[in-house]
C-alpha positions in Angstrom: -48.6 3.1 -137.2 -52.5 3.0 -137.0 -54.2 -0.2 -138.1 -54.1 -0.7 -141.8 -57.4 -2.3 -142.7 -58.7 -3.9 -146.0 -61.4 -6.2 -147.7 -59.8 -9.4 -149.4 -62.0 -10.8 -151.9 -61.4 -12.9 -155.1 -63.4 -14.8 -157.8 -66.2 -12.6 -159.0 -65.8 -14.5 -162.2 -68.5 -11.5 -163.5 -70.0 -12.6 -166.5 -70.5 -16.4 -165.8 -73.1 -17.9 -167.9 -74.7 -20.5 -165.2 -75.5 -22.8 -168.2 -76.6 -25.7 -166.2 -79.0 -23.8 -164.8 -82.7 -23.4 -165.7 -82.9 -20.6 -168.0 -85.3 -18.6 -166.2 -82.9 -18.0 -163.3 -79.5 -17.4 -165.0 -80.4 -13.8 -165.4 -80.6 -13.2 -161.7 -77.7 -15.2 -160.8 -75.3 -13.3 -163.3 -77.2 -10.1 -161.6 -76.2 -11.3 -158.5 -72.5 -11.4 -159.4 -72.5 -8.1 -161.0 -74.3 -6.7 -157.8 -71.1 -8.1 -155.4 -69.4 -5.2 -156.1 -71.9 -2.9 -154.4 -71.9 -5.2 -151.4 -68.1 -5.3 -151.2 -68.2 -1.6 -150.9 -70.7 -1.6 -148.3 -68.3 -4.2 -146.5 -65.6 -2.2 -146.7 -67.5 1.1 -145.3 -68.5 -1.9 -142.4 -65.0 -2.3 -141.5 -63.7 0.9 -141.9 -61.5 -0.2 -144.8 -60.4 1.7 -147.5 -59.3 -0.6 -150.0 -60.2 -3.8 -151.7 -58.2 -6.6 -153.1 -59.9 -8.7 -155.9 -57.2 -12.0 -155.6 -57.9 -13.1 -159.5 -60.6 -13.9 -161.8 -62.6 -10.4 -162.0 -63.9 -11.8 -165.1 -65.3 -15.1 -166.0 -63.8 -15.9 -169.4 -60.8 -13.8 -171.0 -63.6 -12.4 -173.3 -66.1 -10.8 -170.9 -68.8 -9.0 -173.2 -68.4 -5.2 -173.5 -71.5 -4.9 -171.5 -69.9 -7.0 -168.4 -66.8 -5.2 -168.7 -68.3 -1.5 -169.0 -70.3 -2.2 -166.5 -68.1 -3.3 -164.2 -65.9 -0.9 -164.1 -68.3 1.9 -163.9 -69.5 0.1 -160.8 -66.1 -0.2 -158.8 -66.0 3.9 -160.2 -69.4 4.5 -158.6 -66.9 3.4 -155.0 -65.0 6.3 -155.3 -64.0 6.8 -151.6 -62.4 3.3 -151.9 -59.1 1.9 -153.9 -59.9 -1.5 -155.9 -57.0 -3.2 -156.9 -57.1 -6.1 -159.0 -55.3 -9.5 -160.1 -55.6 -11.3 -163.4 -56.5 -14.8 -162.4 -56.4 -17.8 -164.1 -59.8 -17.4 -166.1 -58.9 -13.8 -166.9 -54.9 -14.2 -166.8 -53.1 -11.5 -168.7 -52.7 -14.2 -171.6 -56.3 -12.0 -172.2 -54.3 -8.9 -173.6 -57.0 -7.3 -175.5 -59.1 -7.6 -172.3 -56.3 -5.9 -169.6 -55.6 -3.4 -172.5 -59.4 -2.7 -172.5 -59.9 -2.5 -169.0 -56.8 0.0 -168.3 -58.0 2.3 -170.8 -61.3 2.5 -169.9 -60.1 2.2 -165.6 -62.0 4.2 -163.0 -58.9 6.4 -161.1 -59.7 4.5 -157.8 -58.8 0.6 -159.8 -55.5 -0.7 -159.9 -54.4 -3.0 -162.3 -52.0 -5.3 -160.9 -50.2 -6.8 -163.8 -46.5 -6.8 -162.5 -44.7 -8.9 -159.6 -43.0 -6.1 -158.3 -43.7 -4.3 -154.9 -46.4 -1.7 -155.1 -47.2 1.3 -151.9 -50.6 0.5 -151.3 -51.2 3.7 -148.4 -48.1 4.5 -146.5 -46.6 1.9 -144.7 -48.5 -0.6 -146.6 -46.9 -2.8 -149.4 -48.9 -5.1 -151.7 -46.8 -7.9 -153.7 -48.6 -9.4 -155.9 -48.6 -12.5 -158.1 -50.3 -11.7 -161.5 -50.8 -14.8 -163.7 -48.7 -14.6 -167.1 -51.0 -17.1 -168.5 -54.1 -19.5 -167.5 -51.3 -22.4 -166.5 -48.3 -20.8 -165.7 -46.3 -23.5 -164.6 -44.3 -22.1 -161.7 -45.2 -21.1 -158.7 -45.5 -17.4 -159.1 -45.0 -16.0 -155.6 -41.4 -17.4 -155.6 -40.2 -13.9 -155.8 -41.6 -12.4 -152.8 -39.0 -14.0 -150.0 -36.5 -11.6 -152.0 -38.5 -8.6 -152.8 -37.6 -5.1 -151.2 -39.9 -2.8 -149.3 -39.5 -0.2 -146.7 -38.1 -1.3 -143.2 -40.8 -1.4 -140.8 -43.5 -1.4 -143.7 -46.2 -4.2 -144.0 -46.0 -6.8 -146.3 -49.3 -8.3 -148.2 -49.1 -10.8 -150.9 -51.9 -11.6 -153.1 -52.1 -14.6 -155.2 -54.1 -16.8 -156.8 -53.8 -20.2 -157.3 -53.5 -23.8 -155.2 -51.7 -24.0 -152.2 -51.2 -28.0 -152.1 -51.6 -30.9 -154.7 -53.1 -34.0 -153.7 -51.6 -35.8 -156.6 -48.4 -36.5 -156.7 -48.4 -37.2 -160.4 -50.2 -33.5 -161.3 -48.7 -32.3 -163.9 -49.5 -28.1 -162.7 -47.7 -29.4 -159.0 -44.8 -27.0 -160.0 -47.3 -24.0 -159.6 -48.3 -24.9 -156.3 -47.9 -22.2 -153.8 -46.4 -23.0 -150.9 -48.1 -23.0 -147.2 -45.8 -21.4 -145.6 -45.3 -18.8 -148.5 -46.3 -16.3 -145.9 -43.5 -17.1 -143.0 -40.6 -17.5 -145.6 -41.5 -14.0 -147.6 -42.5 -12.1 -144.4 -45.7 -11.2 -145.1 -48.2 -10.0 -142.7 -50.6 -11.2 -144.7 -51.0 -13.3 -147.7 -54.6 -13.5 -149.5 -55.2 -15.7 -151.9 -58.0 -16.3 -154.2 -59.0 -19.7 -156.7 -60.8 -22.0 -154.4 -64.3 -20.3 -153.9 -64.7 -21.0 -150.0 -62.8 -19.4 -147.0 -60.4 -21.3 -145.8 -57.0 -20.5 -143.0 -54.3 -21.9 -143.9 -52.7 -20.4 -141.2 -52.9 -18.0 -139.0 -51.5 -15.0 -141.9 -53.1 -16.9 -144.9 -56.5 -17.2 -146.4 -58.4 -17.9 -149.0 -61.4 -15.4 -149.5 -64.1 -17.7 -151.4 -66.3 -15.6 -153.4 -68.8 -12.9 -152.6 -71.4 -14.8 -154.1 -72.3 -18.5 -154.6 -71.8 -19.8 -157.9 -72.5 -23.9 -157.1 -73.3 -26.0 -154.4 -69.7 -27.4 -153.4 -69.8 -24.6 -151.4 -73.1 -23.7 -149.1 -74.3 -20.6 -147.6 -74.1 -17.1 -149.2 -70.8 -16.2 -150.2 -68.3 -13.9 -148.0 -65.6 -11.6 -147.9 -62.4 -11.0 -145.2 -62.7 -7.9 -143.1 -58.5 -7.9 -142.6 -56.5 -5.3 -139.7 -53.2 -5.5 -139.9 -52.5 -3.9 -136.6 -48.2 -3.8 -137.2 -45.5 -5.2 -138.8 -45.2 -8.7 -137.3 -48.2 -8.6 -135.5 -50.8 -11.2 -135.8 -53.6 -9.8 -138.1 -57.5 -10.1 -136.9 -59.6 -11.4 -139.7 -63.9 -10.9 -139.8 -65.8 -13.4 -142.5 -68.6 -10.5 -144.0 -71.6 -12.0 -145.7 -72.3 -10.7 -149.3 -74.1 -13.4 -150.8 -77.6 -12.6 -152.0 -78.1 -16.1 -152.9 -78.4 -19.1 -150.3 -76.7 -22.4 -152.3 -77.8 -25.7 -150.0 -76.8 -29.2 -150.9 -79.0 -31.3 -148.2 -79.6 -35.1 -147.7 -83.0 -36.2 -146.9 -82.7 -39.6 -145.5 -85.8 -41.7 -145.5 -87.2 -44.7 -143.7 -90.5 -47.2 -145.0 -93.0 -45.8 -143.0 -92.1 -42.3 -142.5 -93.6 -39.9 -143.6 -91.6 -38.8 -146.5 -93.4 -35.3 -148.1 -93.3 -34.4 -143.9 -89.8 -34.4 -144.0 -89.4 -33.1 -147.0 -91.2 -29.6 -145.7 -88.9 -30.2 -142.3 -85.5 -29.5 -144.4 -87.0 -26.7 -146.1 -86.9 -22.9 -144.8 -89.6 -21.9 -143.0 -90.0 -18.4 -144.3 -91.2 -18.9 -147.7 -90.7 -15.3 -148.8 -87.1 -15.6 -148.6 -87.1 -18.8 -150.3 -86.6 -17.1 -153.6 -83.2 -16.8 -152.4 -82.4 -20.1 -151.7 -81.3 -22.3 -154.0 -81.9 -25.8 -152.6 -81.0 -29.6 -153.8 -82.6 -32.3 -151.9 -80.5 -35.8 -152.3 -83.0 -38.5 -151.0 -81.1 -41.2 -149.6 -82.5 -44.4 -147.8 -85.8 -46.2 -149.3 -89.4 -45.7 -148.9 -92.8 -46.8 -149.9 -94.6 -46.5 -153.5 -96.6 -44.4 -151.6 -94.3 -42.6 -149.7 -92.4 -41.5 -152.7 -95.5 -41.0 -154.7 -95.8 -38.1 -151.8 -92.7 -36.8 -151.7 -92.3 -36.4 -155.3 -96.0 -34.5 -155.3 -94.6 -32.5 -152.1 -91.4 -31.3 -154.6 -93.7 -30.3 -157.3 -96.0 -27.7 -154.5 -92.9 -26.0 -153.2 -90.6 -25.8 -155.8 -91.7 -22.6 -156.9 -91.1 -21.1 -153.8 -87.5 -21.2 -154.7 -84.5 -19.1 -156.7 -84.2 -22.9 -157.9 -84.8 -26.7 -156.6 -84.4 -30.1 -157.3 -85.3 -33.4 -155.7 -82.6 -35.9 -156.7 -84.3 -39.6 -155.9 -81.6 -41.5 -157.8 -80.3 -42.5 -154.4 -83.5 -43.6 -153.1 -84.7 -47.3 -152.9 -88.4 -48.4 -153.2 -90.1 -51.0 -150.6 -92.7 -52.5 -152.6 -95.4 -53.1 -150.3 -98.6 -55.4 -150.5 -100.6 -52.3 -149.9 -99.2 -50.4 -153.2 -99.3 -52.9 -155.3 -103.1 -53.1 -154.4 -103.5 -49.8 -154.9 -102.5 -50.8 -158.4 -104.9 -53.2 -159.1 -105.9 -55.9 -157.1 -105.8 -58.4 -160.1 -105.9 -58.5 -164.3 -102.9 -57.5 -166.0 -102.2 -54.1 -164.5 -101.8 -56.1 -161.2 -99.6 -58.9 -163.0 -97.3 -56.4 -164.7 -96.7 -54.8 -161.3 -95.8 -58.1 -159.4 -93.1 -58.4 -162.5 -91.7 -54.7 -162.1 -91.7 -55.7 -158.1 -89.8 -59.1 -158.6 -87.5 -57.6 -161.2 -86.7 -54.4 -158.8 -86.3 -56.6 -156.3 -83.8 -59.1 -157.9 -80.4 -59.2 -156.1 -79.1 -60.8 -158.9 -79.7 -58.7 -161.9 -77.6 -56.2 -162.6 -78.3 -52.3 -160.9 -79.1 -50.9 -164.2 -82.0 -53.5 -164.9 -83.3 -53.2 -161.0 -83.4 -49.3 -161.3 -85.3 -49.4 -164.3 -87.8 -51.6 -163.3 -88.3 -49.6 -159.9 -88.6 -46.2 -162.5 -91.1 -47.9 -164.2 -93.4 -49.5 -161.3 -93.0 -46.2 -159.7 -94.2 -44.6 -163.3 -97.2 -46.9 -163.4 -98.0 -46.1 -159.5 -97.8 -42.4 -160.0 -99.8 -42.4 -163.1 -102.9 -44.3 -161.6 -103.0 -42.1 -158.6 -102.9 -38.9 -160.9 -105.8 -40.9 -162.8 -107.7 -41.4 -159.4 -107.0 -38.0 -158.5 
C-alpha cells in the first residue's frame, strides 16, 4: 500500500482562561489556541496528510462556552479537505455528556467523534483504536483492550490515547491507569500517539507524545508542535517530522550574575535581538547569583525599559543575593540617619545567623531605600 500519512496532535485545551496571566494578554493567548486549528491544517497540507488526530482535551474544561465550542467546530469545518478526529481527554472526558452531545449535533461532516474503544477504518488499510476516557480518572488503563482487538489482516494499526505512560510514585493512587510503554509492541500497533503531557516526547521508536500546538506555560519552552507521521507498511518503522505551530515563544531563562558585572548588560544579552518579534515571546528571567546595590538598581531599571517589548515578562530576583558595597552605601548617604539605617539593613542582610526570612527582608528593604534615592537623584 502507499504511505498512509497523518498529523498527531493533542491538548488544545481551547478555551483555557490563562488566569495567572496579566489581563491584558489572556485575550491573545486564548486567540492563539483557537488559531491552532488553522495551523494544524496548514501542517497537514505540509505533509501531504489528510487526516488529523486530536489525542484528548479539545476543550479546556467540560463546559467550554458556546462561543468556544461553535467556533471551534466551524473552524475544523472551514478544513474541509481534511478528516479531524477527535478524543475526549481527561479535561473534556465524556463524563461532559451535555458537551459530546452538543458537539455531535452541531459536528462538521469531516470530525469524528471518537467516543467508543472499538476499531474504527480510518482510509483503507488504515485502522484507528482508540482509547476514549469514560471519565476525568478512569482508573484503569484504558488501552488494555487493544492487544485483543480485530482489524483487517495486513491493515495498519494506530492507537490513540491519552493519558501517563509511567508513575514515578509507587504509592499513586491513579498508577492503575498508567499506560504501558510497550503498549505499542504487545497490541501491534504501527503507531501509538498519545496526548496529556504537553511536550514531544519518544517513548519509543512507535510511540509519542505530541505536546500541544501551542504553549500554554513555561514547563515547556519554544512554540508548540505537532507530528508529521508516515506509516510507510504494516510493520514498518514509521518516519516521524516535529512541525512548528506555535505563535507564541514561552522561555524560562536563568540569568546568573557576578558583583561587578555588568548586570542590565546581560540582561539585554539573554533577550532576542529582534524587538519586533518580541511581542511573541513570552520571557521569564530567573536571576540567580548576587550583585551589587547598584548592579541590581540597573538591572531592575533595564526590566522596566524592555518589558514592553514583550507578549509578557518578568524579572524574578528572589534568587538573587545583594553585595553591599562601601560604594552604595555611600551613595546613600555618607552619614546622618539615612546612612545609619543603611549600615543596620546591611548588618542585618548580612547576618548568617538570622533566620532567611529576616535577611531577605532587610536586603528588600535596603535595596527599597537605594532605589528610591536614585529615582530621587534622578
Amino acid at each position: 500500500m502507499a504511505d498512509f500519512r497523518f498529523i498527531h496532535a493533542s491538548d488544545l485545551h481551547l478555551g483555557r482562561r490563562f488566569a495567572a496571566m496579566p489581563e491584558e494578554i489572556r485575550p491573545h493567548l486564548a486567540e492563539a489556541r483557537h488559531g491552532a486549528i488553522a495551523r494544524l491544517a496548514a501542517a497537514a497540507r505540509e505533509a501531504a496528510a489528510a487526516h488529523v488526530l486530536i489525542a484528548g482535551d479539545l476543550f479546556d474544561t467540560p463546559t467550554p462556552s458556546p462561543r468556544v465550542l461553535v467556533q471551534a467546530l466551524n473552524a475544523f469545518g472551514a478544513e474541509q479537505d481534511l478528516t479531524w478526529w477527535v478524543l475526549p481527554g481527561n479535561h473534556d472526558s465524556l463524563g461532559a455528556e451535555a458537551l459530546w452531545t452538543e458537539v455531535a449535533a452541531r459536528a462538521p461532516g469531516n470530525l469524528r467523534l471518537l467516543d467508543t474503544p472499538e476499531p474504527v477504518e480510518m482510509a483503507p488499510g488504515a485502522w484507528l483504536l482508540p482509547a476514549p476516557l469514560p471519565r476525568k480518572f478512569p482508573g484503569y488503563d484504558l488501552t488494555a483492550w487493544m492487544p485483543t482487538a480485530e482489524t483487517p489482516e495486513g491493515a495498519l494499526r494506530i492507537g490513540l490515547a491519552h493519558g501517563a505512560v509511567r508513575s514515578f510514585d509507587e504509592e499513586d493512587a491513579r498508577a492503575s491507569e498508567v499506560i504501558p510503554p510497550d503498549r505499542a509492541e504487545t497490541a501491534r500497533l504501527d503507531y501509538l500517539a498519545l496526548g496529556d503531557w504537553h511536550g514531544q516526547m519518544a517513548l519509543g521508536p512507535r510511540t509519542r507524545y505530541s505536546g500541544t500546538p501551542e504553549r500554554d506555560g513555561f514547563r515547556h519552552t519554544g512554540r508548540g508542535a505537532c507530528l508529521a507521521v508516515t506509516l510507510p507498511g504494516p510493520g514498518d518503522m514509521p518516519r516521524i517530522e516535529s512541525i512548528e505551530t506555535g505563535l507564541y515563544h514561552w522561555q524560562d531563562v536563568a540569568l546568573p550574575l557576578l558583583p561587578g558585572q555588568d548586570a542590565a548588560q546581560t540582561l539585554h544579552d539573554a533577550l532576542p535581538e529582534d524587538r519586533a518579534a518580541r511581542r511573541d515571546h513570552l520571557l521569564r528571567l530567573r536571576a540567580e547569583g548576587r550583585t551589587t546595590l547598584a548592579g541590581r538598581a540597573a538591572l531592575e531599571a533595564a526590566a522596566q525599559e524592555v518589558g514592553p517589548d514583550f507578549g509578557y515578562f518578568e524579572l524574578d530576583t528572589s534568587a538573587l543575593g545583594t553585595e553591599h558595597e562601601l560604594s552604595d552605601l555611600d551613595a546613600i548617604d555618607r552619614a546622618g540617619a539615612l546612612r545609619i539605617a543603611a549600615e543596620r539593613l546591611a548588618e542585618a542582610a548580612d547576618d548568617g545567623d538570622a533566620a532567611a526570612r529576616e535577611r531577605a527582608v532587610a536586603s528588600a528593604a535596603l535595596n527599597r531605600l537605594y532605589g528610591l534615592l536614585q529615582e530621587g537623584d534622578a
